[in-house]
Phi, psi and omega in degrees: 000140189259158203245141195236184192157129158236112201237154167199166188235117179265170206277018169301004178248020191263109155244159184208134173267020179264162155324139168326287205267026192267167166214120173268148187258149188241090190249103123011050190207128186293134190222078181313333188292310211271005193069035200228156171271146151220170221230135174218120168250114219252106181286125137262015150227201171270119140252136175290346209165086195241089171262131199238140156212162201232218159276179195277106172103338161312299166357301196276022180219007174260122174293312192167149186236159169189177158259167165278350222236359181069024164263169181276156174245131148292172138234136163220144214355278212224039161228141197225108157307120135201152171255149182067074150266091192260164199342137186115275185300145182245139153269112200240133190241162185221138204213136183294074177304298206304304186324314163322293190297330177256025172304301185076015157295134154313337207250337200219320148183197170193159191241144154273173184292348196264332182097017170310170175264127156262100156221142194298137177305331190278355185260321165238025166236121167225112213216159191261140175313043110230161168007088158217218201230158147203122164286126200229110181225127180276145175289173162289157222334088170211153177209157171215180194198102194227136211288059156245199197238146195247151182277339146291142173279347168290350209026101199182332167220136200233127184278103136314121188270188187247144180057041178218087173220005184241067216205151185269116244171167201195131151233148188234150188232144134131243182248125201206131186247105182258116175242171178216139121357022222289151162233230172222174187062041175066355167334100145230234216206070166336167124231128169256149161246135173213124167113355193293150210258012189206136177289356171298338195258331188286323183311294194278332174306291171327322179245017146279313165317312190272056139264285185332284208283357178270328180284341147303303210271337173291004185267252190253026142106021189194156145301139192270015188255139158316323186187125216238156155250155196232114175252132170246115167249095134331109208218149161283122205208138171294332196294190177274302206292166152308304201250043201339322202187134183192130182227137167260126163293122164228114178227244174259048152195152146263131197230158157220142180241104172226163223253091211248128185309118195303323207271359196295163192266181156293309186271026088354269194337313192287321172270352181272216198242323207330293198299308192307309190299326176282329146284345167288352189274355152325328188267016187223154110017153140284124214236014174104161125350279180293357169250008169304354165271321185288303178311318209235346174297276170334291196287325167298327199276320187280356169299348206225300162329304158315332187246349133326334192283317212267334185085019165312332157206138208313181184266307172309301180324336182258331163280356187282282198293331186272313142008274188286000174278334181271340165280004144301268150003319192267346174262005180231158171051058170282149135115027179213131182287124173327314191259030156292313194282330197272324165296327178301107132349083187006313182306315231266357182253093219267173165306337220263327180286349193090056183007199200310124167278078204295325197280319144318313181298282212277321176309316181314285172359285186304314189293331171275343160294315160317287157353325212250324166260014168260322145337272170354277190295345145325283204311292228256329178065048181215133150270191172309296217272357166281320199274318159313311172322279176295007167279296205287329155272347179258337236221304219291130189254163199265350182216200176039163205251167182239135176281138179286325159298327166305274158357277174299338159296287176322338219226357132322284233290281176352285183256038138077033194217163164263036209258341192276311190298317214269336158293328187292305166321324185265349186273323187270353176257353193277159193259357170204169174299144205279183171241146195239024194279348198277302193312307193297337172290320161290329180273002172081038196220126175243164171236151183220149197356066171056038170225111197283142184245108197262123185293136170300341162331118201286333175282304172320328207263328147297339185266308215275316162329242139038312149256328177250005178268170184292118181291114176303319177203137183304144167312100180270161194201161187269187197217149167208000000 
């Protein structure tokens, strides 16, 4: 089964003694003969008391520390002290990047065959709990792609927000083909590619992607992140899919990382789902463990909704795909309420119980995001993605969890309805999977030996429009 994530670490394990409105500046630079990154971290005032820290485990990839200014520095496991700093002075460290990179750990970094670097940020910026700069001077032919939102049309300089350095996250370092994405309102979509053994290969990942991200931009014409990084690695890998693995992030930047099969063809790439389902998690929060039926709910129901939008795949085929996904999702975990499953601990969900009921989780999901926007447009004459749209200019934060009752209480509040609240209740208590025939009786829809029968009907057939066809532009409607 291929594995999907959306994870975040929050950045509470970040301290700092600075002022709120303080900025450290982070200057950069690689010294590829010695395997090593180094790090000069830079006061723009006088501190009494200036603490940088990285992960859990960084320590043991730290080289060495000093000052510019001949003051003392401490380490104490994986945080580095210094006092009386004044305006200017830099605390500057050096870190076993390659070393780092041949861990092959999720947490810490991994070398490609070419000898690029992948490394977590959190193993070499150890950096204070607020608001800063970071500055990147590159050897001659080396580029890299790193999940902050950078501030130059050069990349070359990157806004750290505060209190997001301890999060899973991937910077690549060496040959790395980075393009961008525009959507509106200035929006995009870094796409790295590393590593491609060819430009012709580099070619076609990059406009498989911009299909994906233009088949995003058919919900309202824009991303809902300011500015997102999208890393592609290439791997040898047994499985069928193309896309083995793929995970989306949100810390003081959002990233996705998926994991591409070497030999898949494009068009392997182009049918599968992977890339599309890990961008749809751009439009909701990070929602927990426990809103993790809402998330993954999402992102399943717009893998398929979305690319349908975009014509990547026909308007059956995607009811055809969303069908057999609530008949996985109707065979697992019966007889346990979604927020039964969500309060439970991974641990406590043993092999023996069928483990993480992954099909429940997203399927369950998915059918109240159906549910929810067939509402919507009954109710209200609005879709899911007017209401996702305007979330996404008041609400959506780019780091931090969000409470899943909070979430839906907005998206009340938003589209002037009880329809998200009076569905999430009936959906996160019931003990079995819902029945979806009334819906389907509304959208004009049979599935008949897994091949969907669309009724001709003129209200069905607007109502489907309406979700899987492209939208021009969003709906306005008020807000309160």
């Amino acid at each position: 089964m291929r594995r999907t994530s959306l994870v975040l670490v929050g950045g509470a394990c970040l301290f700092a003694a600075a002022s709120a409105n303080a900025s450290i500046e982070y200057r950069v630079s690689i010294d590829k003969s010695a395997g090593e990154l180094r790090v000069a971290a830079c006061a723009d005032r006088d501190y009494a008391r200036l603490e940088l820290r990285a992960q859990d485990g960084a320590n043991g990839y730290l080289l060495g520390f000093s000052r510019s200014d001949g003051g003392a520095v401490a380490r104490s496991g994986d945080r580095l002290l210094a006092r009386a700093v004044p305006d200017g002075a830099c605390v500057n460290y050096r870190i076993a990047a390659a070393r780092a990179t041949r861990s092959n750990g999720r947490d810490e970094g991994m070398q490609t065959a070419d000898g690029s670097w992948i490394v977590s940020p959190g193993v070499w910026l150890w950096r204070a709990d607020e608001a800063g700069v970071l500055r990147l001077d590159l050897p001659a032919g080396m580029r890299a792609s790193l999940p902050w939102r950078p501030r130059d049309a050069s990349r070359t300089t990157y806004v750290l927000e505060a209190g997001g350095g301890d999060w899973p996250a991937w910077a690549a370092f060496g040959n790395v083909d980075e393009r961008i994405v525009a959507g509106g309102d200035g929006t995009e979509l870094r796409i790295a590619v590393v590593d491609a053994p060819s430009r012709q290969r580099a070619d076609d990942l990059h406009g498989w992607l911009r299909e994906v991200a233009n088949a995003t931009l058919t919900a309202y014409r824009r991303f809902p992140v300011r500015s997102a990084q999208v890393l592609v690695i290439e791997i040898g890998s047994n499985s069928s899919s193309p896309v083995p693995w793929g995970q989306t992030t949100r810390g003081a930047g959002v990233a996705v990382e998926l994991f591409v099969r070497r030999d898949a063809s494009l068009k392997e790439l182009r049918a599968d789902w992977t890339a599309i389902h890990e961008f749809s998690h751009f439009f909701h929060p990070y929602l927990g463990n426990s809103g993790r039926w809402l998330s993954e709910g999402l992102a399943s129901y717009y893998q398929n909704v979305l690319r349908a939008r975009a014509g990547i795949v026909s308007e059956a085929y995607a009811w055809e795909r969303l069908d057999a996904g609530f008949g996985r999702g109707r065979n697992s975990a019966t007889g346990v309420s979604l927020a039964d499953i969500s309060r439970a601990p991974r641990r406590r969900h043993s092999r023996q119980s069928g483990g993480w009921p992954v099909m429940r989780i997203y399927w369950g999901g998915a059918a109240f995001w159906l549910e929810a926007d067939i509402a919507l447009h009954r109710e209200r004459g609005i879709g899911l993605e007017d209401v996702l749209a305007a979330y996404s200019q008041c609400c959506l934060p780019e780091a931090g969890r969000v409470d899943p009752d909070a979430f839906i209480a907005r998206l009340d509040a938003l589209s002037q309805s009880t329809v998200f609240s009076r569905l999430a209740r009936q959906h996160s208590t019931a003990a079995h999977f819902p029945s979806l025939q009334s819906s389907y009786a509304t959208l004009g829809l049979r599935v008949e030996s897994d091949r969907a029968v669309l009724s001709s009907d003129a209200d069905a057939v607007a109502l489907r429009n309406k979700i899987m066809g492209e939208r021009i532009a969003p709906t306005a409607f008020g807000a309160r």
